[in-house]
C-alpha positions as CSV (number, residue, x, y, z in Angstrom):
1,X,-21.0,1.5,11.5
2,X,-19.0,-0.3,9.1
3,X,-15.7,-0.9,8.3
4,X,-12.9,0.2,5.7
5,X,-14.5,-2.2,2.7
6,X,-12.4,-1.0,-0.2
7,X,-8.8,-2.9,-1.4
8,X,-6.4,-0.1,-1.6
9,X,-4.0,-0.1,-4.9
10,X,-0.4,0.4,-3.9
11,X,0.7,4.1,-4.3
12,X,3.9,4.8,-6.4
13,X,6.4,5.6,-3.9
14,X,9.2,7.1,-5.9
15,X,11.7,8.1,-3.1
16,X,15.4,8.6,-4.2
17,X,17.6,6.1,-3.0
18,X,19.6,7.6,0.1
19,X,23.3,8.4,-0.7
20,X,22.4,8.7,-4.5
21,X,24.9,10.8,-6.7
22,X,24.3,14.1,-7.9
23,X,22.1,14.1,-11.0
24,X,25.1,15.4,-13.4
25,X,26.5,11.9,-12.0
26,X,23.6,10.0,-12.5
27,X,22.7,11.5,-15.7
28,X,26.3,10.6,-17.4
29,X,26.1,7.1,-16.2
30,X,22.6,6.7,-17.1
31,X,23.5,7.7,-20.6
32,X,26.2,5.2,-20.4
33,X,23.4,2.4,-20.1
34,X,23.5,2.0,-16.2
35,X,20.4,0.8,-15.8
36,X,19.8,1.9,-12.1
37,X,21.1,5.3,-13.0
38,X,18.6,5.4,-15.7
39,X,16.0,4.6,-13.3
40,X,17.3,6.8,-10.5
41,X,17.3,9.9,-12.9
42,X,13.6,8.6,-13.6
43,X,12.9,9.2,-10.1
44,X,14.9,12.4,-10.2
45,X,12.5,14.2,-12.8
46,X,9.2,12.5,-11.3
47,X,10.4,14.0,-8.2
48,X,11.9,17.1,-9.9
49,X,14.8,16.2,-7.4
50,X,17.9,18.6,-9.0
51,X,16.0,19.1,-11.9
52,X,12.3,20.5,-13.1
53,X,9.5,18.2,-12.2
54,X,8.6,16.5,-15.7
55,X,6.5,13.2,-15.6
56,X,6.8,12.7,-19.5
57,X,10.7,12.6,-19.0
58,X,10.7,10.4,-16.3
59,X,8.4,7.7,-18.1
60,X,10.7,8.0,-21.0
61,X,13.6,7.0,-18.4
62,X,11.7,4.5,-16.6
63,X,11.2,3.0,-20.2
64,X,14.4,2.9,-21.1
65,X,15.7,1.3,-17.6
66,X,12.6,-1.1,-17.6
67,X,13.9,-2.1,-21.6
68,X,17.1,-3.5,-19.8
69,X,15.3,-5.1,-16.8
70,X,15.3,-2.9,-14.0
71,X,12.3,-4.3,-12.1
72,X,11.8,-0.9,-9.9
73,X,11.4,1.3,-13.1
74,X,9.4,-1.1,-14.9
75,X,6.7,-0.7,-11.9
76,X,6.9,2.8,-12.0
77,X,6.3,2.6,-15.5
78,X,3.5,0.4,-15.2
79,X,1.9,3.1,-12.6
80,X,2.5,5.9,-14.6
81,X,0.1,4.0,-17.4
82,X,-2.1,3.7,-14.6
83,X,-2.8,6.7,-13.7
84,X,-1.9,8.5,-17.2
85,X,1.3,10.4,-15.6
86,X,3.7,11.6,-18.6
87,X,2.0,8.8,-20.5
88,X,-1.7,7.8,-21.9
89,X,-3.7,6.1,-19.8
90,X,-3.7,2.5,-21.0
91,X,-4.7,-0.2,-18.4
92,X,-3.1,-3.1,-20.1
93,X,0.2,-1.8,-20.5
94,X,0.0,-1.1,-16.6
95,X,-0.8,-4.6,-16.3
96,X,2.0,-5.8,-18.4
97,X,4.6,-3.6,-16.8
98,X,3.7,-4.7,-13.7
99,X,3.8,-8.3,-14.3
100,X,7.5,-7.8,-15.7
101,X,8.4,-6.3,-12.3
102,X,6.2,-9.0,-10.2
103,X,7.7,-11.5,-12.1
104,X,11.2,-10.4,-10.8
105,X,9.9,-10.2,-7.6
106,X,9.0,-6.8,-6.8
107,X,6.1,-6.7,-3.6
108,X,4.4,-3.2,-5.4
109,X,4.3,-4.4,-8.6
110,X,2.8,-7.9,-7.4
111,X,0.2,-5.8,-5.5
112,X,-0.8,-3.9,-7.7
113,X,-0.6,-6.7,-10.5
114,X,-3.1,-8.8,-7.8
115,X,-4.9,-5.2,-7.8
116,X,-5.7,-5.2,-11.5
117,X,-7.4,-8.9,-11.5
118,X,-9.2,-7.9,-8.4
119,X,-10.8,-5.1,-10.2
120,X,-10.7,-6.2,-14.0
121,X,-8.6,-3.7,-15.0
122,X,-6.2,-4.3,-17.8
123,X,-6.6,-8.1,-17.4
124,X,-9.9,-10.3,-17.2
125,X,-11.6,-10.5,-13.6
126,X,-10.0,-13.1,-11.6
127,X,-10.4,-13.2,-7.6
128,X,-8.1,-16.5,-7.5
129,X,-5.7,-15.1,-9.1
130,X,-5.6,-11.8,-7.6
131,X,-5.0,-13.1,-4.3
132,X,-2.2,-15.5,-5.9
133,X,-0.5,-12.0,-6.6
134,X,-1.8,-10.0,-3.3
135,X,-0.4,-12.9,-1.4
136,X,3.8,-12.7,-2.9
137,X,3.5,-9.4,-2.2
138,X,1.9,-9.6,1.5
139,X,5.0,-12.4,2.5
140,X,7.0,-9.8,1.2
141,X,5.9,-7.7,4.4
142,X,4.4,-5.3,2.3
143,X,1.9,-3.7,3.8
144,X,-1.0,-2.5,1.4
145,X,-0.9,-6.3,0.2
146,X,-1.5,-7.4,3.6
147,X,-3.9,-5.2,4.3
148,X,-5.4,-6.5,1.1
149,X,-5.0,-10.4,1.5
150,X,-6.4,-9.8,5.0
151,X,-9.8,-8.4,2.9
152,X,-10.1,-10.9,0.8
153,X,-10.0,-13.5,3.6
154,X,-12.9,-11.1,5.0
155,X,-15.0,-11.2,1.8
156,X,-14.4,-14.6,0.4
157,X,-13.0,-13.2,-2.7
158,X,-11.0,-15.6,-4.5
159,X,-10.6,-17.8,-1.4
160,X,-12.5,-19.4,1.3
161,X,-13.8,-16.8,3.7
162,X,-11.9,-17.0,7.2
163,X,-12.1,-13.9,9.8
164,X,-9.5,-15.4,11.6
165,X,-6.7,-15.0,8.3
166,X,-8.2,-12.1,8.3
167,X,-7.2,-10.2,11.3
168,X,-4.2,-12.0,11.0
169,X,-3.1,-10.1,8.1
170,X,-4.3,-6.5,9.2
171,X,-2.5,-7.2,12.4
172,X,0.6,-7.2,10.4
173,X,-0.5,-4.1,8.2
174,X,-1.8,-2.4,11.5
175,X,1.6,-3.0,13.2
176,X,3.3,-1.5,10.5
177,X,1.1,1.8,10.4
178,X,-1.1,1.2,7.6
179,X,-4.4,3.1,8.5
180,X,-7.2,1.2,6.8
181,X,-5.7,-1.9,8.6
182,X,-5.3,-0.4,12.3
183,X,-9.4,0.6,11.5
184,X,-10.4,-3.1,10.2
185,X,-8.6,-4.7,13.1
186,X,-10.3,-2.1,15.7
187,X,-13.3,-2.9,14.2
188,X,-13.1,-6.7,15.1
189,X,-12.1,-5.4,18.6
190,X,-15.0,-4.2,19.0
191,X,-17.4,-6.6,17.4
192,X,-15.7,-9.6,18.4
193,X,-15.3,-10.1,14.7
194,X,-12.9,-13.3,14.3
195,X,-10.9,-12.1,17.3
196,X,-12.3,-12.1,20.9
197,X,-13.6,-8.6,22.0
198,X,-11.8,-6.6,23.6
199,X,-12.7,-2.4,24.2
200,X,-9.5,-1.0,25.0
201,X,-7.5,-2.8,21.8
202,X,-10.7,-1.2,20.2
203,X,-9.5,1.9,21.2
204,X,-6.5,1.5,20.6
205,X,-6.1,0.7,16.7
206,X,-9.0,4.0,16.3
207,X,-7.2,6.2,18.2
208,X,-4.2,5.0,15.8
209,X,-5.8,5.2,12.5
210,X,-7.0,8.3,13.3
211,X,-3.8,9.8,13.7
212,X,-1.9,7.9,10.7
213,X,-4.5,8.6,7.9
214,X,-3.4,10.8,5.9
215,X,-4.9,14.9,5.5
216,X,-6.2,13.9,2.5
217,X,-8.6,11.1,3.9
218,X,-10.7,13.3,5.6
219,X,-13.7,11.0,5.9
220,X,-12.0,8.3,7.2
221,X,-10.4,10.8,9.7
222,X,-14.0,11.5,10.5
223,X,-14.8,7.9,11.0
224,X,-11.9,6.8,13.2
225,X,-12.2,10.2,15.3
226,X,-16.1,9.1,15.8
227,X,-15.4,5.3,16.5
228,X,-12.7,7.1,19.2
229,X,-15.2,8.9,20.9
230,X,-18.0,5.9,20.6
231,X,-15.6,3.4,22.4
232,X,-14.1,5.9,24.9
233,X,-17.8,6.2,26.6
234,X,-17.9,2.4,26.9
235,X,-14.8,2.5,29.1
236,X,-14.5,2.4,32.9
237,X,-11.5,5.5,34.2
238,X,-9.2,2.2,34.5
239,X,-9.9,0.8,30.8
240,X,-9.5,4.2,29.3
241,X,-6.3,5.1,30.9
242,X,-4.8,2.0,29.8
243,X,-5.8,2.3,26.3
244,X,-4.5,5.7,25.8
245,X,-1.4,4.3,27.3
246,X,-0.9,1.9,24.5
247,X,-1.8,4.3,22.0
248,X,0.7,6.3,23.0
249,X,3.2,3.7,23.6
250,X,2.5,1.8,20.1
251,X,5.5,2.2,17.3
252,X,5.6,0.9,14.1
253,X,7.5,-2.5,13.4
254,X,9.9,-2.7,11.0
């Protein structure tokens, strides 16, 4: 039995901005030097929103935006170079994209700046300084970066090791529906693991997780589904009732 042990990068969430203007729109004012045009017919193309999907378009928009400051396509760019969408994989310009964006602020971009020193990639190892990073993003509300901070405060990576911190900060993931976190703090539910035990918030946060991973993350379906089925058995009729209950009555915050 063990628990989600791996720090998630922050996925590139390119969603168009609600009550955006047609792309003919956009297009003309992003031509025009409108930096958030530029970036929104970025997203457009990555999307293939109004237009065929075409990644090395998009990167050459997210460039252009990014050249004038636009901290949002400056991220994306910086994914794109991580994961060698539209552009060649190159680690250290994902780094440096992502530092211009974390420097202005932007939660992803920290996370996944903190990400890189976590893992060494595109920048020298450095725990400390990874969770410097992880941390702006998690007070940020960010999710992944809580999850995150709250797994470095588990492993004593780059900080002094405290469980407590720790379930802390996948509480706040968990109540916002991030997956690996709802797992983590069901986990410590049910080992007594920096929080005191407690079955039924055990079953809880599986029963959640198992339903918010995504289709994709079929072993961790598999894990949650069997941690479900483990706990339910160590519940009396009265236990198990009520821990359905709040599974079902359980909504994200906001």
């Amino acid at each position: 039995m063990k628990k989600l042990a791996l720090i998630l990068a922050v996925a590139l969430a390119l969603v168009a901005h609600s009550g955006a203007a047609p792309f003919d729109e956009m297009l003309k004012s992003a031509f025009m030097g409108d930096a958030k045009a530029q970036f929104n017919v970025g997203m457009a193309y990555y999307n293939g929103k109004g237009v065929a999907r075409d990644f090395t378009v998009a990167a050459m928009w997210f460039r252009t935006a990014g050249d004038r400051g636009n901290a949002s396509a400056q991220f994306a760019l910086g994914y794109m170079y991580n994961t060698g969408e539209g552009v060649e994989l190159d680690y250290v310009k994902a780094v440096d994209w992502y530092r211009k964006a974390a420097l202005q602020g932007d939660p992803s971009a920290q996370g996944n700046l903190g990400y890189a020193y976590k893992n060494g990639k595109g920048v020298a190892q450095d725990h400390a300084e990874a969770v410097k990073w992880i941390r702006m993003a998690a007070e940020q509300d960010d999710a992944n970066a809580q999850f995150n901070l709250g797994f470095a405060y588990e492993m004593g990576e780059g900080i002094q090791r405290n469980q407590t911190e720790a379930v802390a900060w996948y509480r706040k993931a968990a109540d916002k529906g991030h997956a690996s976190a709802q797992f983590n703090l069901a986990f410590d539910y049910e080992t007594g693991n920096g929080v005191a035990k407690d079955f039924v918030q055990a079953y809880k946060w599986y029963k959640l997780a198992s339903e918010g991973f995504s289709s994709t993350e079929k072993d961790q379906i598999s894990r949650a589904v069997t941690n479900v089925d483990r706990i339910e058995k160590l519940l009396v009729p009265t236990q198990l009732a009520e821990a359905k209950r709040l599974a079902r009555a359980w909504k994200p915050k906001k």
